[in-house]
VEXVOKE-290754 format. One line per 5 residues: number of its first residue (from 1); their letters; for each residue x, z, y negated of C-alpha. Coordinates in Angstrom, 1 decimal. Example, Ala and Ser with C-alpha at 12.3 -4.5 7.8 and 13.67 -1.06 7.14 Angstrom:
% VEXVOKE-290754
1) AS) 12.3:7.8:4.5 ~ 13.7:7.1:1.1
***
This chain:
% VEXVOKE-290754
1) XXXXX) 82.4:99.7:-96.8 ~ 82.2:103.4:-97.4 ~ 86.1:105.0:-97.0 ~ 86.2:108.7:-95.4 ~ 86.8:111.9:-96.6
6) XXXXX) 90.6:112.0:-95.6 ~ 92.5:108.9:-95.6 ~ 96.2:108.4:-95.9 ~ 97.8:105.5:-96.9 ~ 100.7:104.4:-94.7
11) XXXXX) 103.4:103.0:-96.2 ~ 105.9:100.7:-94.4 ~ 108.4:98.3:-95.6 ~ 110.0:96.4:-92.6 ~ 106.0:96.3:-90.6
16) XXXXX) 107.2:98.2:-87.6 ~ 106.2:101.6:-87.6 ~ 102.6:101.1:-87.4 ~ 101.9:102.8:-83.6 ~ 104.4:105.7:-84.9
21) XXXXX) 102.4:106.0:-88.0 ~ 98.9:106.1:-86.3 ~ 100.2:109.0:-83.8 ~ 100.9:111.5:-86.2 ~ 96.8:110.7:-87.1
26) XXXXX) 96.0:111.3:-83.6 ~ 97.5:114.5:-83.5 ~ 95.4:115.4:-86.3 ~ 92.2:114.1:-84.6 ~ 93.3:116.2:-81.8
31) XXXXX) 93.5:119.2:-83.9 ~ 90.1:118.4:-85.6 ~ 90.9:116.6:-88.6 ~ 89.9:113.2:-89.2 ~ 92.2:110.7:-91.2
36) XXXXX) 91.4:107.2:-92.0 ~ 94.9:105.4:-92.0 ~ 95.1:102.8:-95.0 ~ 98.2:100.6:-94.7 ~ 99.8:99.8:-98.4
41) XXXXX) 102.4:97.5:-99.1 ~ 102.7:96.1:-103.0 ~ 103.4:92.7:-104.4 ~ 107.0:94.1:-105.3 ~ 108.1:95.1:-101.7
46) XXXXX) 106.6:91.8:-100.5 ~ 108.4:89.9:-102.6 ~ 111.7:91.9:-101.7 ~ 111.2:92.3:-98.2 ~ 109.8:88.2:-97.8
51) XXXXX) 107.0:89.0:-96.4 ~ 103.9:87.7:-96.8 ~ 100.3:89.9:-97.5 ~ 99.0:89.2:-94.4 ~ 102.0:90.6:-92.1
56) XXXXX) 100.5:94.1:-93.0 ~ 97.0:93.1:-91.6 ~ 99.1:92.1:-88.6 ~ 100.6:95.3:-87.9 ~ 97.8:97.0:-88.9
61) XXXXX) 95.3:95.5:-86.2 ~ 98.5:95.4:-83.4 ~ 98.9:99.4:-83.8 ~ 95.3:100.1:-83.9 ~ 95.3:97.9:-80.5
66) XXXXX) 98.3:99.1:-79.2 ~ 97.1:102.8:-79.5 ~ 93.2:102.5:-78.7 ~ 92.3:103.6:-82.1 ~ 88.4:103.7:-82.4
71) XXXXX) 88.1:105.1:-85.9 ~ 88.0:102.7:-89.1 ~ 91.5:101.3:-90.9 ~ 92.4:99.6:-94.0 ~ 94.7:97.3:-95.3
76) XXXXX) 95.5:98.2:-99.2 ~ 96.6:95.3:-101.6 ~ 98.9:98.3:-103.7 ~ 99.2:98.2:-107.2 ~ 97.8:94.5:-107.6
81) XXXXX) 97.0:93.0:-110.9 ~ 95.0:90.0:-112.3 ~ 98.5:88.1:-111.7 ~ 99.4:89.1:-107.9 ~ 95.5:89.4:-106.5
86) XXXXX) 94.9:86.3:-105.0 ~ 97.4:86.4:-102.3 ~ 95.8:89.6:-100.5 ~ 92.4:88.8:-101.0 ~ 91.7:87.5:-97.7
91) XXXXX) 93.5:90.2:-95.8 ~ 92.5:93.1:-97.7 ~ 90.2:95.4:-97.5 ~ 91.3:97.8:-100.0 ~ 92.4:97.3:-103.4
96) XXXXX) 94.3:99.5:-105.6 ~ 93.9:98.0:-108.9 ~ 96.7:99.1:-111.4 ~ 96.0:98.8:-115.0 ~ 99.2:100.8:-116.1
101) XXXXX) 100.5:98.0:-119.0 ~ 96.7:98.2:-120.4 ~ 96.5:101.5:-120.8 ~ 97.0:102.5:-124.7 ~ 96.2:98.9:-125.6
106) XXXXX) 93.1:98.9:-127.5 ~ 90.2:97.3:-126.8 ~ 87.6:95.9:-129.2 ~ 86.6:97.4:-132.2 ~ 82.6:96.3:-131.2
111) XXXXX) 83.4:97.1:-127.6 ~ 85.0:100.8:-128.8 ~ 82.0:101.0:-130.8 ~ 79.5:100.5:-127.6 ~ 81.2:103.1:-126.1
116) XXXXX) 80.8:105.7:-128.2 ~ 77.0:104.9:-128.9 ~ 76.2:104.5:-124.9 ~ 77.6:107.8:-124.5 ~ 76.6:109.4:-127.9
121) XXXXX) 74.2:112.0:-126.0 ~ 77.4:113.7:-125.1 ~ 78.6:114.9:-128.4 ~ 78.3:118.5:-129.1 ~ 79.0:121.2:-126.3
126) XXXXX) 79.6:119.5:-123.0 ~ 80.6:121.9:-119.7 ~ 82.1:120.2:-116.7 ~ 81.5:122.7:-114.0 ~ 84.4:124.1:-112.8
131) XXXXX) 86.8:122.9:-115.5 ~ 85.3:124.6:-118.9 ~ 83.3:123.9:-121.7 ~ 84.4:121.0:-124.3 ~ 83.9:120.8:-128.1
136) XXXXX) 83.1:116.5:-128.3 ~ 82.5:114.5:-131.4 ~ 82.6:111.0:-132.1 ~ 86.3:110.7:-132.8 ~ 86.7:112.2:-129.6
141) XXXXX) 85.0:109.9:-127.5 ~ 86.1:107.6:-129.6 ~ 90.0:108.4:-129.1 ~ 89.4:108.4:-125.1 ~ 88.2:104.7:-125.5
146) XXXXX) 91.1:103.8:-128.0 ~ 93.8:104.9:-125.1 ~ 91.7:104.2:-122.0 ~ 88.6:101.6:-122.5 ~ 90.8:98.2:-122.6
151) XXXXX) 92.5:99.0:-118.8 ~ 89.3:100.0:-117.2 ~ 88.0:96.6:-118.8 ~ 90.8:94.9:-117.1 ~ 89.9:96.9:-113.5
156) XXXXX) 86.3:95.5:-114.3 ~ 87.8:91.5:-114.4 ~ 89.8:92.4:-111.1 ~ 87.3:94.2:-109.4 ~ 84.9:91.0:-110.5
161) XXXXX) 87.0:88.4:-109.4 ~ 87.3:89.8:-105.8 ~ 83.8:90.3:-105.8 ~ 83.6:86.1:-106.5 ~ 86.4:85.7:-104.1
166) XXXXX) 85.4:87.6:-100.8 ~ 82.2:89.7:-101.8 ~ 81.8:93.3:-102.3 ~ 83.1:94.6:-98.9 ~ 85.8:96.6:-99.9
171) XXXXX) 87.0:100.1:-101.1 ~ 88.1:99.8:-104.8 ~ 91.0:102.3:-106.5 ~ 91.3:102.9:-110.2 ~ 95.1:103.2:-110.7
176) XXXXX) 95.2:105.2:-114.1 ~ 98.5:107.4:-113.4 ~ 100.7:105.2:-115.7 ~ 100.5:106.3:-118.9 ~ 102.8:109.3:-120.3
181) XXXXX) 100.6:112.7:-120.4 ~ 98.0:113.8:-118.0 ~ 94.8:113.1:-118.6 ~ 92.9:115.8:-119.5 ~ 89.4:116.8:-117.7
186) XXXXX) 87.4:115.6:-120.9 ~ 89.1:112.0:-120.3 ~ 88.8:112.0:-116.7 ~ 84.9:112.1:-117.3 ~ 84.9:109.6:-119.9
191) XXXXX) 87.5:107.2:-118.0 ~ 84.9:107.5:-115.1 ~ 82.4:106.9:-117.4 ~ 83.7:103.6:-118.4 ~ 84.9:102.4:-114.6
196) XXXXX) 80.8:103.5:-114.1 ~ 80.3:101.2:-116.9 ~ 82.5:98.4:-115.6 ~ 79.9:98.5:-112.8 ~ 83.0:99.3:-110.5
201) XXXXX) 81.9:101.3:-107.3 ~ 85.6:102.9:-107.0 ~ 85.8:105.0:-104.0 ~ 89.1:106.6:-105.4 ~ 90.6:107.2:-108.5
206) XXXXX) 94.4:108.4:-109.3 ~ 95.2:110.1:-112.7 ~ 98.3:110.9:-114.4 ~ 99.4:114.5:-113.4 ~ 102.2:116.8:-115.2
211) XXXXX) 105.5:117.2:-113.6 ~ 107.9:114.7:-112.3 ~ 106.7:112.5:-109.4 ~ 110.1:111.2:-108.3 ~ 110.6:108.0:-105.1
216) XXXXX) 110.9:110.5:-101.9 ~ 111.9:113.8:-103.5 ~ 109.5:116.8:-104.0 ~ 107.7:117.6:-107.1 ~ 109.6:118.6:-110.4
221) XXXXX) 107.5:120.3:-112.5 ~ 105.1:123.8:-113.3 ~ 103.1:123.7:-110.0 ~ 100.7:126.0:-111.5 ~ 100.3:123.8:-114.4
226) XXXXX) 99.9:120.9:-111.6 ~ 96.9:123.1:-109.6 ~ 95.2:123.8:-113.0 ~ 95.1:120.0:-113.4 ~ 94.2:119.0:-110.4
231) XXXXX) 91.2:121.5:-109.7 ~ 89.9:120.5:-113.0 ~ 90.2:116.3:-111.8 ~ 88.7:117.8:-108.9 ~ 85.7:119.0:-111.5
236) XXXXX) 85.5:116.0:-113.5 ~ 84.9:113.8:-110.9 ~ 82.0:115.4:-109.0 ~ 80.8:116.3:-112.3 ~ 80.6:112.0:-113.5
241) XXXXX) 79.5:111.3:-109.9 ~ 75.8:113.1:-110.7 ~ 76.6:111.8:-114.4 ~ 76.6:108.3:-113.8 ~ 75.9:107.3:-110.5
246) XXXXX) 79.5:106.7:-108.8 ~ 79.6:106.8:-105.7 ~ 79.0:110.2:-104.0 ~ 82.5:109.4:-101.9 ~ 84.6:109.3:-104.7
251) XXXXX) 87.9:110.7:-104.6 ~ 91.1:111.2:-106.3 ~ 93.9:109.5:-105.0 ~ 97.4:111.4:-105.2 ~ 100.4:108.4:-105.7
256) XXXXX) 102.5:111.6:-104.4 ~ 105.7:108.8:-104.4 ~ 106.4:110.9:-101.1 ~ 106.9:114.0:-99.8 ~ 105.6:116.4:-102.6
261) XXXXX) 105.7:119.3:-100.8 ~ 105.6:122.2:-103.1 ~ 101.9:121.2:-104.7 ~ 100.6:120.7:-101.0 ~ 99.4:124.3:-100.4
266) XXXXX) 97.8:124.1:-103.7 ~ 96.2:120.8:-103.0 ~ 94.9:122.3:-99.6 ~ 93.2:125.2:-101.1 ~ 91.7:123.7:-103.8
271) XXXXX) 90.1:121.0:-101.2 ~ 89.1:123.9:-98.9 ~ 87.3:125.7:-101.7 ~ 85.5:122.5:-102.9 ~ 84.6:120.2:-100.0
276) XXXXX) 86.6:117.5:-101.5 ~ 88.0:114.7:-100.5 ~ 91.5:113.2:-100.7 ~ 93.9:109.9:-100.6 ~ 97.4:110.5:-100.2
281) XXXXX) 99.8:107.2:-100.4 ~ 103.2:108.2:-98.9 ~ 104.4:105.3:-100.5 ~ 108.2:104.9:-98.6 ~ 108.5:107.5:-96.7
286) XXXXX) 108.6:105.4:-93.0 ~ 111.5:103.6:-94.4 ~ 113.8:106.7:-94.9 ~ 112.6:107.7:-91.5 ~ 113.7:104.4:-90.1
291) XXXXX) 117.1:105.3:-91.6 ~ 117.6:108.9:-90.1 ~ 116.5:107.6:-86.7 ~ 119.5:104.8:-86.7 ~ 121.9:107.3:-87.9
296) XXXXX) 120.7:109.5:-84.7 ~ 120.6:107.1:-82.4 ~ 124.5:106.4:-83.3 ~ 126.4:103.0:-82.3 ~ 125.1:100.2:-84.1
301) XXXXX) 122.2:102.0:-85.7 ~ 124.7:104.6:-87.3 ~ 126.7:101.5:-88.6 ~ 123.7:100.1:-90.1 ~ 122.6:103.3:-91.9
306) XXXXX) 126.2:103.6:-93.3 ~ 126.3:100.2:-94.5 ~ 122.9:100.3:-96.2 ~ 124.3:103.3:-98.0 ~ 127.4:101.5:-98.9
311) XXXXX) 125.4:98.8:-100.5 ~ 123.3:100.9:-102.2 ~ 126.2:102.6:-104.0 ~ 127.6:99.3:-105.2 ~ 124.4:97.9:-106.3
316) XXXXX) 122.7:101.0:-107.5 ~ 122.0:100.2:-111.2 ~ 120.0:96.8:-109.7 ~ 118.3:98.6:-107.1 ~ 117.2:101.3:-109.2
321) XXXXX) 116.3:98.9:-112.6 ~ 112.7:99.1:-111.5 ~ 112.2:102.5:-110.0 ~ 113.9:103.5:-113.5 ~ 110.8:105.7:-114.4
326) XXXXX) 110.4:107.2:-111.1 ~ 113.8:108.3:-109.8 ~ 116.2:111.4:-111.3 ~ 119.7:110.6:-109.8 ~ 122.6:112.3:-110.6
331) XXXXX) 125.4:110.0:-109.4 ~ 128.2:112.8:-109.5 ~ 126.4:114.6:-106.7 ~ 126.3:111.4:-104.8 ~ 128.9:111.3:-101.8
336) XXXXX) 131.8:108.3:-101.8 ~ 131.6:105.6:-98.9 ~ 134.3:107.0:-97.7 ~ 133.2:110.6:-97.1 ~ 129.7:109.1:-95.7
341) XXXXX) 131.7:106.6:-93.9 ~ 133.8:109.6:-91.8 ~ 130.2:111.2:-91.3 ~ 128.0:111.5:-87.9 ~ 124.9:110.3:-87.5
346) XXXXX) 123.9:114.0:-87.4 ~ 125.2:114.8:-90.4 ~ 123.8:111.5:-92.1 ~ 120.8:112.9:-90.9 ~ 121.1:115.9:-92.3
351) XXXXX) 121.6:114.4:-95.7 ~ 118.8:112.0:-95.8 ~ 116.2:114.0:-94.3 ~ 113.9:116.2:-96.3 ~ 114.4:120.0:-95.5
356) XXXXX) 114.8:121.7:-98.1 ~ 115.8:124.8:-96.3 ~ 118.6:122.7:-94.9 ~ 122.0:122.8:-97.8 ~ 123.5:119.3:-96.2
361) XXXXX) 120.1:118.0:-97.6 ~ 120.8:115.8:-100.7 ~ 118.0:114.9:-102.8 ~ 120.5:112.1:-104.9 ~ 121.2:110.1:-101.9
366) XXXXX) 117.7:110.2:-100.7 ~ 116.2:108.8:-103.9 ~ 119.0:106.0:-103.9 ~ 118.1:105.0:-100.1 ~ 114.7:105.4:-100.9
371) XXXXX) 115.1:102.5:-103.7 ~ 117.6:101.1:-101.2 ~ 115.6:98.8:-99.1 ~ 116.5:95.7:-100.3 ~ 119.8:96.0:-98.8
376) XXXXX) 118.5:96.3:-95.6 ~ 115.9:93.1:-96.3 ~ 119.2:90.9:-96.5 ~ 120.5:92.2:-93.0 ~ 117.5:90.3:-92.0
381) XXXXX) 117.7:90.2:-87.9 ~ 120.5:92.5:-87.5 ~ 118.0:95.2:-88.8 ~ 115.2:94.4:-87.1 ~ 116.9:94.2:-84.4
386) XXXXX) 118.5:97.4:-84.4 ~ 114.6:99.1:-85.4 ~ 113.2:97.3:-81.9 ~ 116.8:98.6:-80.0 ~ 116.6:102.0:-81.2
391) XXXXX) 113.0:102.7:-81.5 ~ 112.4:105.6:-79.8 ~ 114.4:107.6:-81.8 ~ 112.8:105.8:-85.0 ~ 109.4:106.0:-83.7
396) XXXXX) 110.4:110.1:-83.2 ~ 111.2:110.9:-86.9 ~ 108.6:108.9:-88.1 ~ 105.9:110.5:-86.5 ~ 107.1:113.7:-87.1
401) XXXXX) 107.7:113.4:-90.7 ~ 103.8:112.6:-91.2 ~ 102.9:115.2:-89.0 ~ 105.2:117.6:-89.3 ~ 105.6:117.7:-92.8
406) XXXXX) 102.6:115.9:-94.6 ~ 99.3:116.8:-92.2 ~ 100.0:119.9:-91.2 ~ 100.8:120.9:-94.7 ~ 98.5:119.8:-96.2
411) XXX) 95.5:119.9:-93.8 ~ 96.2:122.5:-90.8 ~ 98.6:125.1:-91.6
***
């Protein structure tokens, strides 16, 4: 199974959106770009939604029905580890294997010591083409392993025991953008050195960039600092695919938390100057989208959006606890119940969706709905219902948030 150049992974809590999703990847096939759509849902919003793995296959193969999609899709088991892989094995396709808690755990002092030997014919003056020229000693491949070598053993013993499980007829991802700093070019190559190692064909890889990367806000950070890095992952990776034999596909994969808009452009050049490919996971984008089309569509589906705020406010240190390291939110710039409570579903709207150019845009309340969806999972039918009874206006802002703001951006204008 050989994943294309451009694929986007599709995010969507509440299974619903998939036909809105795919025709924002029509329109780019109709303005000659091809996108592989790769539907992601983790073990987390499973287990808060109560849905099972296999729900995502459903809407997954419904939409591609539905819309006469001839092109490939996927189905991504997101973020799994050794604990959580077993119930998406059969359904999956695609497996983003997250070794985030291994990652500065050290491996073996025999194993560290392997590593450094079977890539002892590096040390000296190593140039990665396109990213510079490296001063490498022992130590330093040494370090790399100390910090990196223990999670990509663990990604082998995944990748392995889906291998025993279902084959070898999927699309693999190295998750390694959980760790504190950015990795730096000269780590990237040895990190893919070891995966190479592992003997795991991964067909996408996602490092740890600088800057904030913030659930459904835009990037906070140096965005020249950010293209610097990212040209130079961009380097190491075609670089280690001649090295090592990885597969000639491979790609980096940006966790972009949604809606990173300021590092698009640069991500768009630097793909235009270099051929490569990309992943992007939108992660829960659709679901904010899902709100701003109920607040539109008024009656009911305003009410709903206003109590799924409500909710959020009163429960906001639960629903945040584990986005803690991925959300900024300054509660004195959120707005009381009451003031959203007197609001129209314009003006809600307004607040939730993301134009920056727009001042009744507020990044706070986003990132709270964003980590807000759980109040909505305990609406259970009511909320479902009012997605099917207002779904045209859903269906609008969802599609036109992926086209709109993420394709165009990144791969037309």
């Amino acid at each position: 199974m050989i994943l294309e150049k451009y694929s986007f992974g599709l995010g969507d809590r509440f299974l619903h959106q998939g036909k809105a999703q795919l025709q924002a990847l029509v329109n780019a096939r109709e303005n000659g770009v091809d996108i592989s759509p790769v539907w992601n849902k983790s073990h987390r919003e499973h287990t808060i939604v109560g849905t099972e793995p296999v729900s995502l296959r459903d809407e997954a193969v419904n939409a591609v029905e539905a819309m006469g999609w001839q092109q490939n899709c996927y189905v991504d088991a997101d973020h799994i580890t050794f604990s959580t892989v077993d119930r998406f094995i059969d359904c999956s396709d695609f497996f983003t294997l997250d070794v985030g808690d291994d990652i500065g755990q050290r491996a073996s002092d025999a194993d560290i010591a392997a590593f450094v030997d079977r890539h002892s014919q590096y040390i000296g003056t190593l140039e990665i083409p396109g990213a510079g020229t490296f001063d490498v000693s022992r130590e330093t491949i040494e370090a790399v392993a100390t910090t990196f070598l223990k999670a990509v053993q663990t990604a082998g013993q995944i990748y392995r025991h889906i291998v025993a499980k279902k084959g070898n007829d999927f699309i693999p991802e190295v998750s390694m953008d959980e760790t504190e700093n950015p990795q730096t070019p000269l780590e990237m190559f040895f990190i893919l050195a070891a995966i190479a190692d592992e003997g795991i064909p991964a067909q996408t890889v996602a490092p740890k960039f600088t800057g904030r990367f913030n659930k459904g806000v835009d990037y906070v950070g140096d965005v020249s600092k950010f293209e610097k890095e990212f040209n130079d992952d961009l380097a190491a990776v075609a670089f280690a695919i001649s090295e090592f034999g990885l597969p000639e596909n491979l790609k980096l994969s940006i966790h972009s938390g949604s809606d990173k808009f300021s590092i698009y452009g640069p991500i768009r050049d630097a793909l235009r100057r270099t051929g490569a490919g990309i992943h992007v996971k939108t992660a829960g984008t659709t679901w904010l989208e899902e709100l701003i089309g109920l607040a539109e569509a008024g009656g009911e589906g305003l009410v709903i959006a206003k109590e799924v705020y409500s909710q959020s406010l009163e429960h906001m240190d639960e629903l945040c606890a584990p986005y803690a390291t991925v959300i900024d939110i300054d509660a004195s710039q959120l707005p009381t119940v009451d003031e959203v409570n007197g609001w129209s579903g314009e003006q809600y709207a307004a607040a939730l969706r993301h134009d920056l150019s727009n001042p009744a845009y507020n990044l706070n309340l986003r990132q709270l709905l964003h980590v807000g969806y759980k109040v909505a999972a305990k609406m259970g039918d009511r909320y479902y219902n009012a997605l099917k009874e207002f779904e045209s206006d859903v269906s609008r802002n969802v599609t036109e948030n992926l086209w709109e703001r993420h394709i165009k951006t990144l791969f037309i204008d």
